[in-house]
N, C-alpha and C positions, 0 to 999 in steps of 0.2 A: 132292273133299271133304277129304282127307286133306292134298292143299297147301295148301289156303282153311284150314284149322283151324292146319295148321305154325304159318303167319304170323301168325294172332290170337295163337298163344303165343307170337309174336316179343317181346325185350325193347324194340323200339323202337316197337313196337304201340301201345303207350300215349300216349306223345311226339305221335305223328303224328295221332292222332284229338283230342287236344287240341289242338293247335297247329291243326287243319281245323276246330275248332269255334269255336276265338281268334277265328280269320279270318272264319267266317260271318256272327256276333256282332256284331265291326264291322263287317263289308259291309253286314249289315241294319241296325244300329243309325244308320250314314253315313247308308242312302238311307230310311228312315222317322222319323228323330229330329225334330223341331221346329226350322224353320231359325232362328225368333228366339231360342230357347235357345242355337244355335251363334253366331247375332250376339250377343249379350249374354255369352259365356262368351268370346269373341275380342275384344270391350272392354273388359270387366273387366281380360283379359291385360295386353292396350295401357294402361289406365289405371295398371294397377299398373309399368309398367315407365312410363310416363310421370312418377309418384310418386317412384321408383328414381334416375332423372335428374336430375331437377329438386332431390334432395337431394343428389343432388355438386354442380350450379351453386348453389345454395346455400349450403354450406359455406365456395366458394370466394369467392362475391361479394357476401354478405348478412350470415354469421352475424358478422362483426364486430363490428358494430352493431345488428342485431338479436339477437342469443342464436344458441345452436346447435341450440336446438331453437325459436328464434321467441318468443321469450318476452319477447326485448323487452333494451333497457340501458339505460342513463346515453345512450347515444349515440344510439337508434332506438327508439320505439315498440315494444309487442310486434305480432305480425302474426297471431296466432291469432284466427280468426273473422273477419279482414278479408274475406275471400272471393278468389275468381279474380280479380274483376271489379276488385278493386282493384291487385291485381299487375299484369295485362295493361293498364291506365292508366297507374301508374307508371313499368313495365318500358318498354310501348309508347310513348310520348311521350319517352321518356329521363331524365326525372327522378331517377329510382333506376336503375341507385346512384349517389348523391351524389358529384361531385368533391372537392368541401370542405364542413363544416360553416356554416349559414349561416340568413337567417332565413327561409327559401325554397326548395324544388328547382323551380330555373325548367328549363324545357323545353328539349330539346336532342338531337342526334343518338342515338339509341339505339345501346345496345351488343352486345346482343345479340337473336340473329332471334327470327322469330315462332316458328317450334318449338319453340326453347331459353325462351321466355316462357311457351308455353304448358307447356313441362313446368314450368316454377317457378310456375305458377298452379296447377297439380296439386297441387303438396308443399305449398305452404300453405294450399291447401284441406283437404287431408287433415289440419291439424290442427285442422280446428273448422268449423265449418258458418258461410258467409258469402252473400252474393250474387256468384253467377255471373257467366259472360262473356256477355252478349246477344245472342240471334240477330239474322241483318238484320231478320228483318222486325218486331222489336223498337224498330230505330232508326231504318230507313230510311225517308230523307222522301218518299220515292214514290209517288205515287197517291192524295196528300191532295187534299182541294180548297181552293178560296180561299179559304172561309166558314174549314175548320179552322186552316189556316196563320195568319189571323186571328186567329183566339183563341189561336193559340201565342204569338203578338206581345202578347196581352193576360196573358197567365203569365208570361211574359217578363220584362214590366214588371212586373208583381209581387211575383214571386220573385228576381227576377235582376239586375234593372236598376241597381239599388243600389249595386251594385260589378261588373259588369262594362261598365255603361252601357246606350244605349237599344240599341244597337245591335250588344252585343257588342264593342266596343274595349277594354276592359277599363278599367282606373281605379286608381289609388295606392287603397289603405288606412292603418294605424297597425304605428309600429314598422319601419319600410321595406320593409313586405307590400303585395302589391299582388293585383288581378285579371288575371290573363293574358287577352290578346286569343282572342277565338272564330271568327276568320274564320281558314279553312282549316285547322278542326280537323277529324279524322276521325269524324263523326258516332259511330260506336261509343265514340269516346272520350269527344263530350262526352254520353253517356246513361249509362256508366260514371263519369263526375265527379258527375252528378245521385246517381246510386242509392248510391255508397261516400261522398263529401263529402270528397273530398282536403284536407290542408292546414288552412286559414284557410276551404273552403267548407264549407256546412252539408249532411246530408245529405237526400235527400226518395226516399225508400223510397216505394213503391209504394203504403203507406197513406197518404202524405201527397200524394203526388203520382200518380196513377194510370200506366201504360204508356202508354196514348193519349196522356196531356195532356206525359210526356216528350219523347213522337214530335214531336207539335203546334212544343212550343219548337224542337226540334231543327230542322222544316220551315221554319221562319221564320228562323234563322239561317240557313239555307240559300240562302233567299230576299233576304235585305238585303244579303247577303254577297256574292253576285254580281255580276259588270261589268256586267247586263243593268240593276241596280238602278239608275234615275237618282238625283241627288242637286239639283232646281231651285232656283234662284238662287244656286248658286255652291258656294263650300264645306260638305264635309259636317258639320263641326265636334262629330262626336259623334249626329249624328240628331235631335237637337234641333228645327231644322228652322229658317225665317226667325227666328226669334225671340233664335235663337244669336247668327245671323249677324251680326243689327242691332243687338244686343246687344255683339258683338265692335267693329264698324262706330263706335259713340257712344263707347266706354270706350277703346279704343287709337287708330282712323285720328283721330276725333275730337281726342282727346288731344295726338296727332303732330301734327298742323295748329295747336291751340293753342299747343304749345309754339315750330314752325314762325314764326307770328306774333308770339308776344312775344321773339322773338330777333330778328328782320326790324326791330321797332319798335326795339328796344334800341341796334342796330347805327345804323340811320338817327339817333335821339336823339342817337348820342353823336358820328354824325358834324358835324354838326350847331354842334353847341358847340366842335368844332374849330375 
């Protein structure tokens, strides 16, 4: 008893019963705490270091032209409140950043990977609430049926067809803008060009355009797009379909043979008078 009592009046006595209790505290708190509390406090981490990043590639490869804090110049739009969804289109497609000023960022190799996108969709998310990056199953044309794919073709032509054609080929506009072609785009890209409205496109947010009827159009490009897709009676001319064709057929071959003939005549006339 006499030793047992020594050591409680030991000076390190105190150290050690704390430090034995540190340890219990988190051994219990580890194996009883709530696992989606530890996933949601290990995202946040990640989010906020994803935030961290994407405001150094930022710095380096945006704020020129946008601002240093996104706010926008004489040279770039501001980018507050555009959301992820529009970074990850721009970024992803290569568009941004810009080689040169112009009336258009047409499409082209990208510069930087999906990580280094996804953290620059983070930082400028963080400056204002936009629309997000889409899950698959948001965009992907999978597991629709015929009837829907159909009615995508009918939005399509409704909302869309106007400038980028029936079929997706895309189409000249005003001022030397134009519709970029839709075949072998990345579906998440073209359900992110619907929801942000890149450019010269309008945007059609979820109130205007619901998540299904996005998916629908997306399925249907998917569909026309294809090598499976036939194209009967000859060229495709746009999807137009015979009506094109016969159309091209009366106004040009037509044309070529008139003009074919009255050179034939011309020649013979004048040999003739020789």
């Amino acid at each position: 008893m006499k030793k047992l009592s020594a050591r409680r009046r030991h000076p390190l006595a105190a150290i050690v019963v704390l430090l034995f209790a540190l340890a219990a505290t988190g051994g219990l708190y580890a194996a009883f705490a709530p696992a989606g509390e530890a996933k949601a406090e290990a995202s946040a981490a990640a989010q906020s270091l994803a935030i961290e990043e994407g405001k150094k590639l930022y710095a380096v490869g945006c704020s020129s032209c946008h601002g240093t804090g996104g706010q926008g110049s004489s040279d770039g739009p501001s980018l507050v409140g555009v959301g992820a969804a529009a970074v990850d289109f721009q970024v992803g497609t290569g568009r941004m950043p810009m080689q040169a000023p112009g009336v258009q960022a047409p499409a082209k190799p990208k510069v930087y990977s999906q990580e280094e996108t996804d953290q620059l969709a983070a930082y400028i998310a963080s400056l204002g609430p936009g629309p997000t990056v889409p899950t698959k199953e948001q965009y992907s044309p999978e597991g629709l049926s015929g009837e829907e794919i159909a009615e995508g073709g009918n939005l399509f032509r409704q909302n869309c067809a106007q400038c980028h054609n029936f079929t997706g080929e895309g189409g000249a506009l005003t001022d030397g803008k134009y519709a970029p072609g839709l075949k072998d785009v990345d579906p998440k890209h073209i359900y992110e060009a619907m929801e942000t409205g890149p450019q010269n496109m309008p945007a059609f947010p979820d109130s205007v355009l619901p998540e299904k009827e996005k998916r629908q159009i997306i399925a249907y490009l998917d569909k026309v797009n294809t090598s499976e897709t036939p194209t009967p009676g000859g060229w495709g001319l746009g999807g137009f379909g015979p009506v094109s064709e016969g159309l091209f057929a009366w106004t040009i071959a037509l044309a070529i043979l008139v003009g074919v003939t009255v050179w034939v005549a011309a020649r013979n006339a004048k040999a003739r008078k020789s």
